[in-house]
C-alpha positions in Angstrom: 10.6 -14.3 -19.8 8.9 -12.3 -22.8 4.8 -11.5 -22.5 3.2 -12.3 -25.2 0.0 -10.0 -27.1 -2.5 -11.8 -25.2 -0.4 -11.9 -21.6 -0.8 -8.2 -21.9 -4.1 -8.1 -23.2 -4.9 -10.7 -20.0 -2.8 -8.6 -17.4 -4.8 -5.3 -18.8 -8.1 -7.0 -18.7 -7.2 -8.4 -15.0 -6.2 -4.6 -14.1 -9.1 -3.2 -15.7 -7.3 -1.2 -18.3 -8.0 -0.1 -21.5 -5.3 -0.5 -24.1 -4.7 1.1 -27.6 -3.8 -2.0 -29.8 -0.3 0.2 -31.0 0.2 0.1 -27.3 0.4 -3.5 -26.5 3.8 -4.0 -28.3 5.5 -1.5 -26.5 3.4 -2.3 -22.9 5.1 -6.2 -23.4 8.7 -5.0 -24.1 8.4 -3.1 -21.3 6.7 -5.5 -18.7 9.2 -8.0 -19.8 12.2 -6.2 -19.4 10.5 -5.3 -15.5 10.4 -9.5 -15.1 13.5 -9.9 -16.2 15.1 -7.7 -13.8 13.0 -9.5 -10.8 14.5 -12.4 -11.9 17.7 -11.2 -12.0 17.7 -9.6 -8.6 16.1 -13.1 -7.5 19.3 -15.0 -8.6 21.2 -12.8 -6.3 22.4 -15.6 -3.6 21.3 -13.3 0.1 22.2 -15.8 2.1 24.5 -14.3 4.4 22.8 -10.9 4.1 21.2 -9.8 7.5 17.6 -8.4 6.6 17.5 -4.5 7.7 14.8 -2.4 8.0 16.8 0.9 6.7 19.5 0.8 4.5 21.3 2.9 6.8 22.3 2.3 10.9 19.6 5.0 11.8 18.1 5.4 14.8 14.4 7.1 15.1 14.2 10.2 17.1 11.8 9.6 19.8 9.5 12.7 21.8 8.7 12.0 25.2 5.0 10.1 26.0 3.5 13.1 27.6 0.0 14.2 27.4 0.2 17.2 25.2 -3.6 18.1 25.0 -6.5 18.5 28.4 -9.4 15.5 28.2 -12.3 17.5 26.6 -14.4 14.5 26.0 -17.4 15.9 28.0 -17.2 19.0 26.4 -17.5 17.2 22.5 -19.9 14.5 23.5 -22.4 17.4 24.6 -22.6 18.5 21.1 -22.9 15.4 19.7 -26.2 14.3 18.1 -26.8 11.0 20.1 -24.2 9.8 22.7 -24.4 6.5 25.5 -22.6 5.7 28.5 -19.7 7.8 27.0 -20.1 6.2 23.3 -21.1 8.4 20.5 -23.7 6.5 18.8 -24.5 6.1 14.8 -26.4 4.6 12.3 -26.4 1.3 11.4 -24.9 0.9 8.3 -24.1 -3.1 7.8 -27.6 -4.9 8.7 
């Protein structure tokens, strides 16, 4: 697939860029050459690939689910400006 002048000019008005005119050539050689190697990697036949979520068989380390920190919600809602049945309240911003 090879972008024309005006595909750039199109994909850099859609993207809200400003382009110098002795840009554009170089901008579509590149973006083309970008395509073409998505389509190439879409011809690949993955079939019989298993879909991974690391490339490698990695395991996450886990901590244990402990509480780490004391409840001190009574202590911050008392400086709060304006608080409600355990709520902090705020201005409306959406009316």
């Amino acid at each position: 697939m090879s972008l024309t002048r005006s595909d750039v000019e199109k994909i850099a008005h859609l993207a809200r860029l400003a382009l110098r005119e002795e840009d554009i050539p170089g901008y579509a050689r590149t973006l083309t050459a970008i395509l073409d190697m998505v389509a190439q990697m879409n011809a690949v036949d993955t079939r019989d690939v298993t879909p991974m979520a690391h490339p490698l068989d990695a395991v996450q380390r886990l901590r244990p689910d402990e509480v780490t920190e004391t409840d001190q919600r009574e202590r911050f809602q008392a400086i709060a400006p304006q608080v409600e049945a355990g709520l902090y309240l705020v201005p409306r911003v959406i009316e």
